[in-house]
N, CA, C and O atoms as CSV, one atom per row, in Angstrom:
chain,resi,resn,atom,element,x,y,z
A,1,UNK,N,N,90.180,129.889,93.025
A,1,UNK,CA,C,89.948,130.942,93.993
A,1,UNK,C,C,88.882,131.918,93.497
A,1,UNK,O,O,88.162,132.360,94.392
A,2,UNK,N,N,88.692,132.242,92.559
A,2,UNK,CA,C,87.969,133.144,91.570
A,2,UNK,C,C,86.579,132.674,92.408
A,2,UNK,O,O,86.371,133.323,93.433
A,3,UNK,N,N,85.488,131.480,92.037
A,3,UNK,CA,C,84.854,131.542,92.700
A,3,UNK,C,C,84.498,131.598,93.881
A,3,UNK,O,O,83.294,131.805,94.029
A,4,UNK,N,N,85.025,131.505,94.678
A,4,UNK,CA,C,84.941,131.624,96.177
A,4,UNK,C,C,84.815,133.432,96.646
A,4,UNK,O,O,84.021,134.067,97.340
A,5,UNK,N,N,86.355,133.878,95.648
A,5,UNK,CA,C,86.005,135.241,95.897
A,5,UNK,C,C,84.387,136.012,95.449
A,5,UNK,O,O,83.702,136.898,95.960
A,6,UNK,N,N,84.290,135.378,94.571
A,6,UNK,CA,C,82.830,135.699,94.034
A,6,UNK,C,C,81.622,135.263,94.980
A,6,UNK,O,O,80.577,135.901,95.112
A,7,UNK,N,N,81.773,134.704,95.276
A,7,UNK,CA,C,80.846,134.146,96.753
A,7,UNK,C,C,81.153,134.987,97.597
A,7,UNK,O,O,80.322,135.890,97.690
A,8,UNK,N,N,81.842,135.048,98.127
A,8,UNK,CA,C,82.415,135.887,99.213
A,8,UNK,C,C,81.644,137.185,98.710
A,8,UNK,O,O,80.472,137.271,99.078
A,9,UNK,N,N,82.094,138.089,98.005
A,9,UNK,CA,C,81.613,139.474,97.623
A,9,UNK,C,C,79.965,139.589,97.580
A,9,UNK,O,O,79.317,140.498,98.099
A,10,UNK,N,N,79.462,138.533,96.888
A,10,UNK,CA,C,78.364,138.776,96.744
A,10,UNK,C,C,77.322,137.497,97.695
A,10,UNK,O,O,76.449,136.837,97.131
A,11,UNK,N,N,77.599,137.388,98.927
A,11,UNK,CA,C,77.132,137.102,100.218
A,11,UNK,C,C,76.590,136.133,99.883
A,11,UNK,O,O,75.362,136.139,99.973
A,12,UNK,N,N,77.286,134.884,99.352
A,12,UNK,CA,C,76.583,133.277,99.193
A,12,UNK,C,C,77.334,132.759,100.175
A,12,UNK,O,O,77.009,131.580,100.316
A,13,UNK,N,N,78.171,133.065,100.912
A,13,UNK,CA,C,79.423,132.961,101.721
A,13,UNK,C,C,80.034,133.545,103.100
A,13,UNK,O,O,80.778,134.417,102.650
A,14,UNK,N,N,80.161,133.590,104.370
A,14,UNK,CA,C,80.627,134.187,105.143
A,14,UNK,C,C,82.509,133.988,105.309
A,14,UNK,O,O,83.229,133.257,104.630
A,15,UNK,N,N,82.856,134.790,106.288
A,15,UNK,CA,C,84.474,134.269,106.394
A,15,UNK,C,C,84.203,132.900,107.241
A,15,UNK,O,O,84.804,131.959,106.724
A,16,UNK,N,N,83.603,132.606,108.180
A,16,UNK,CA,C,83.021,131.295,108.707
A,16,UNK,C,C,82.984,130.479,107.864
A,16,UNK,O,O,83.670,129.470,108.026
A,17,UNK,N,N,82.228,130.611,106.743
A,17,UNK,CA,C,81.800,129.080,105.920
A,17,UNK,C,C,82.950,129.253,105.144
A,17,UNK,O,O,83.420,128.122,105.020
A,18,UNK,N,N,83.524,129.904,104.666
A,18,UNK,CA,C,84.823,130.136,104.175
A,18,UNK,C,C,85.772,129.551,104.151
A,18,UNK,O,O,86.541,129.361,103.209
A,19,UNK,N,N,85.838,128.997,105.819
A,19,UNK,CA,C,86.855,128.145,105.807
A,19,UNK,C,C,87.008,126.890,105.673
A,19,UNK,O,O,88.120,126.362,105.676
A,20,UNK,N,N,86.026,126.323,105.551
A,20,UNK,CA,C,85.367,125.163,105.045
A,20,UNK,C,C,86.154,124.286,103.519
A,20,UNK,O,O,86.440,123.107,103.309
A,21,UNK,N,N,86.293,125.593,102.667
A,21,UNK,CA,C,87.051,125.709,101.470
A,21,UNK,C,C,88.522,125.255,101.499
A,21,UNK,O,O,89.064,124.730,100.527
A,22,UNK,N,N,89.475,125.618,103.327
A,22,UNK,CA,C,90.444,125.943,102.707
A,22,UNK,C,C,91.436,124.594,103.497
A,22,UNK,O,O,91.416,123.975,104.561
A,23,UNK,N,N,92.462,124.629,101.924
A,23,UNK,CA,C,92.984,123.298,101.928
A,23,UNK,C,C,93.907,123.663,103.059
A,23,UNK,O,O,94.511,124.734,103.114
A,24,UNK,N,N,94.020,122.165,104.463
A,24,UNK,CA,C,94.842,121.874,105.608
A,24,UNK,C,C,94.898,120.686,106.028
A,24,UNK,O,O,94.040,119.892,105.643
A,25,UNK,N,N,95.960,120.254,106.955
A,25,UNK,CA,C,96.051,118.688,107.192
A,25,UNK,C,C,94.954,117.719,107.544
A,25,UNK,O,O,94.983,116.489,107.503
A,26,UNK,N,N,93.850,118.639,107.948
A,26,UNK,CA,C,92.855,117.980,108.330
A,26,UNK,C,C,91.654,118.087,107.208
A,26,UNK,O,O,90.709,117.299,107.251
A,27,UNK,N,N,91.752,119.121,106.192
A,27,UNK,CA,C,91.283,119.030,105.021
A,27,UNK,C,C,91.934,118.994,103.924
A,27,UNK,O,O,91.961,120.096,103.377
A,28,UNK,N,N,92.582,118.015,103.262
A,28,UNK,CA,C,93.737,118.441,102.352
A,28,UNK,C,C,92.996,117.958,101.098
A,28,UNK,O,O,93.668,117.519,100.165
A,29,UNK,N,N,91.263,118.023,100.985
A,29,UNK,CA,C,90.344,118.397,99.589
A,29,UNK,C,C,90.363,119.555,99.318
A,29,UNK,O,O,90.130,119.821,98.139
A,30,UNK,N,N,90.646,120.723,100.282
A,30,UNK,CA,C,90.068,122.046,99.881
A,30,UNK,C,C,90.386,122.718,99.004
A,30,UNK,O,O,91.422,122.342,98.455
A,31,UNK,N,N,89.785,123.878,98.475
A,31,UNK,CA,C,90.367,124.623,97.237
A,31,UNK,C,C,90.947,125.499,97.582
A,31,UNK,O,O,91.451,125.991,96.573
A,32,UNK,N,N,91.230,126.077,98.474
A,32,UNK,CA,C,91.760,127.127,98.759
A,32,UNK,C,C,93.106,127.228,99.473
A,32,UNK,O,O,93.338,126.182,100.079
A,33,UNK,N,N,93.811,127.899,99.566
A,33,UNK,CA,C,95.428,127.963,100.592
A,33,UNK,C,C,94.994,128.801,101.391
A,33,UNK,O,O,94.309,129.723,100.949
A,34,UNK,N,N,95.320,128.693,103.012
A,34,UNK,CA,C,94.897,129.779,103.728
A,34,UNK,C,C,95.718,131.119,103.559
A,34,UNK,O,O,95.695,131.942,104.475
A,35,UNK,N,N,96.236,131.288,102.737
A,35,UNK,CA,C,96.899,132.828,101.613
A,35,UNK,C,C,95.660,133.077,100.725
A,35,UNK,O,O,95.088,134.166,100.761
A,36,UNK,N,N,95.421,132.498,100.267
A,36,UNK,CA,C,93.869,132.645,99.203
A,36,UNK,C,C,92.725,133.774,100.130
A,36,UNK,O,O,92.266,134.909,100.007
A,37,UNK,N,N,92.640,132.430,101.234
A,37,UNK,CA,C,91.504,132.792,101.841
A,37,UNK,C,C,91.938,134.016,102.449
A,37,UNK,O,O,90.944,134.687,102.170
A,38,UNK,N,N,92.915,135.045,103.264
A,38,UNK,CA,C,93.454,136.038,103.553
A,38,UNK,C,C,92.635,136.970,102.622
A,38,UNK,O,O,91.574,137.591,102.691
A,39,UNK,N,N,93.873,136.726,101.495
A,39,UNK,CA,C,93.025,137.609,100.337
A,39,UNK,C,C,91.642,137.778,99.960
A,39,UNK,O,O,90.968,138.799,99.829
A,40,UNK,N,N,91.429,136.836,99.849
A,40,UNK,CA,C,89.367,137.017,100.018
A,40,UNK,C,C,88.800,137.626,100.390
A,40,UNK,O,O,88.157,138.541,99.877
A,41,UNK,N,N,88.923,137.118,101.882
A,41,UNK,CA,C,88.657,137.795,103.471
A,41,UNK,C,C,89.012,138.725,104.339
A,41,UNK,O,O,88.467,139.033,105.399
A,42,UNK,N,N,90.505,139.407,103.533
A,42,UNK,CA,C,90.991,140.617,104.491
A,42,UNK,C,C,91.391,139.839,105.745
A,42,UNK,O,O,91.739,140.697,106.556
A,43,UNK,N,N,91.500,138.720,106.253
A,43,UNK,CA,C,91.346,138.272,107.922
A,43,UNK,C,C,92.118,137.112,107.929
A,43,UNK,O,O,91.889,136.143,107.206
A,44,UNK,N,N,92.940,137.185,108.656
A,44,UNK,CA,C,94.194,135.626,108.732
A,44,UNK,C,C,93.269,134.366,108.594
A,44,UNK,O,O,92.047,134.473,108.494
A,45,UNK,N,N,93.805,133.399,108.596
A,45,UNK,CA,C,93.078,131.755,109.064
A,45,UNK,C,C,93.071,131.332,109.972
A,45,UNK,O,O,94.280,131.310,110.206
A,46,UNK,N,N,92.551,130.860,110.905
A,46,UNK,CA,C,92.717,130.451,112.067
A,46,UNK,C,C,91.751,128.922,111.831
A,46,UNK,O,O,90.625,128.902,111.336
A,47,UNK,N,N,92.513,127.722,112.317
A,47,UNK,CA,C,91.415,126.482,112.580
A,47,UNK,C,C,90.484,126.369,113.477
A,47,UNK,O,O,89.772,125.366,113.505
């Protein structure tokens, strides 16, 4: 999660491409839990 948040903060990253990251049934590579991404992002997950 560390990097992503680091992306995130320093704008290599939007909450859009963001979700790209986060692990779900239809991505179950991702690095992230959509709890991660919350935290990141301040902003729920939505698919």
């Amino acid at each position: 999660m560390m990097f992503w948040q680091m992306a995130f903060v320093w704008g290599w990253v939007d909450a859009d491409s963001l979700k790209g990251a986060v692990k779900t049934d239809v991505n179950p590579y991702g690095e992230i839990t959509p709890d991660e991404y919350k935290t990141i992002t301040g902003v729920d997950f939505a698919q």
